[in-house]
C-alpha positions in Angstrom: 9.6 -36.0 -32.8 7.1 -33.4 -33.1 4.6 -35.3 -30.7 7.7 -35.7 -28.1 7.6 -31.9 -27.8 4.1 -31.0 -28.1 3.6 -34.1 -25.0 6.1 -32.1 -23.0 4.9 -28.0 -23.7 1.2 -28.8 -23.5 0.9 -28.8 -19.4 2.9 -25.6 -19.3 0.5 -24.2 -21.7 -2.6 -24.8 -20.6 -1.7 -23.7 -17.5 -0.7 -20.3 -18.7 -3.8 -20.0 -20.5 -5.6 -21.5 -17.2 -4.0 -17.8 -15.8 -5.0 -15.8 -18.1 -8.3 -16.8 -18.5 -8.8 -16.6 -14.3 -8.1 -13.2 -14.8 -10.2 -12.2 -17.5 -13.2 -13.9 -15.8 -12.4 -11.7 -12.4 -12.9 -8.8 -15.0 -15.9 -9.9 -16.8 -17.8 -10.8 -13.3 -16.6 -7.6 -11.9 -17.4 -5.7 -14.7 -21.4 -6.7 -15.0 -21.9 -6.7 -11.0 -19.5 -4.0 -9.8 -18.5 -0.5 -9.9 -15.9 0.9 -11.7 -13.6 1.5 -8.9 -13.9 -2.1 -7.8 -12.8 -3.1 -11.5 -10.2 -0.6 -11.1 -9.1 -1.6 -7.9 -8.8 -5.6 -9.3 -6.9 -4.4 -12.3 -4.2 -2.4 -10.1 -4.3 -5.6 -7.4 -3.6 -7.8 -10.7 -0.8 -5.1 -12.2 0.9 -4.8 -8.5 0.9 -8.8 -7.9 2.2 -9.6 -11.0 4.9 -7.0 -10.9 6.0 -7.8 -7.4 5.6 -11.3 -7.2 5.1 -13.4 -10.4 8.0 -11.3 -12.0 10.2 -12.8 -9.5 9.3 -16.3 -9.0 8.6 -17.0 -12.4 12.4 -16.1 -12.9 13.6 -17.8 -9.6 11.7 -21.0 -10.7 12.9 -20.7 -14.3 17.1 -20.5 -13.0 16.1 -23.3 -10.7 14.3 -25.2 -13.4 17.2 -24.9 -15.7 20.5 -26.1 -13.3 18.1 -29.2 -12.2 17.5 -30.3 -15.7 21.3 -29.9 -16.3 21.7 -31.9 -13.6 19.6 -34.8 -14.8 20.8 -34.4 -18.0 24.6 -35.5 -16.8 22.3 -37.9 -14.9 23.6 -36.6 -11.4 20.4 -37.5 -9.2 22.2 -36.1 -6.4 23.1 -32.8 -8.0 19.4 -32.9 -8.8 18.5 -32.7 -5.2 20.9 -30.5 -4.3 19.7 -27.9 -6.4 16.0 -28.8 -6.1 16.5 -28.1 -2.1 18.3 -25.1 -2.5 16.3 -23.6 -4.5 13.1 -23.9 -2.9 14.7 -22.3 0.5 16.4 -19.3 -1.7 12.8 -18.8 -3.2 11.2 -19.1 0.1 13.7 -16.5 1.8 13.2 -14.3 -1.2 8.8 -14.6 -1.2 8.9 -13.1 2.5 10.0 -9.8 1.8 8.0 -9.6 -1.3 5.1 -11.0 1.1 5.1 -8.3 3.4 5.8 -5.6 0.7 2.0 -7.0 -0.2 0.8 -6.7 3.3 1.3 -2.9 2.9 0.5 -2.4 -0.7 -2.8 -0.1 0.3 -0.4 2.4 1.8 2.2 1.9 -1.1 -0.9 2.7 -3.8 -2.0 5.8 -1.7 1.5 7.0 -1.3 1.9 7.0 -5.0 -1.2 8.8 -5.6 -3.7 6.2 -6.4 -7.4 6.9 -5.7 -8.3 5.3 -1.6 -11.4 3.6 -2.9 -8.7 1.7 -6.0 -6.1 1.1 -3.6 -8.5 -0.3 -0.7 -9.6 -2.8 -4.0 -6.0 -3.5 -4.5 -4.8 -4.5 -1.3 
């Protein structure tokens, strides 16, 4: 039984550890090569993506993920597709905003008083 669920968390696993370790190899690279302000700059771009968009999706996808396996589970294919659809249009309605939110992130970090040469690292 054991196996069963350690088949089925393992992908989702490795691919939050995929993630994280992108991340911390931006940082290493960034931090032998680079100046400080570029490292600061890929630190606040990491902080303000996360925030803004990962936040969201990763809830959006985890609702839609849980009605479609309660779908399959009363073995409603249908259902299955129903929810599967609808979902990926709410998310995609709901990613625009948040998309252009990024597009002026630079002016966001300056209006907040973040440092030009951080936020123009950021955006």
């Amino acid at each position: 039984m054991m196996k069963h669920y350690l088949r089925l968390a393992l992908p989702a696993s490795l691919n939050q550890v995929q993630g994280l370790l992108v991340m911390q190899m931006n940082f290493v690279f960034l931090g032998r090569f680079a100046s400080s302000t570029m490292v600061a700059g890929v630190g606040m771009g990491s902080v303000t993506l996360n925030v803004c968009c990962l936040g969201f999706m990763y809830g959006l996808n985890g609702a839609q993920d849980t009605l479609v396996s309660r779908a399959f589970g009363l073995n409603d294919l249908r259902l299955c597709g129903e929810y599967l659809n609808r979902g990926r249009a709410i998310i995609t309605v709901i990613f625009i905003p948040i998309i252009i939110l990024l597009l002026f992130s630079e002016k966001l970090l300056l209006a907040i008083g973040q440092d030009a040469g951080v936020s123009s690292y950021a955006h």
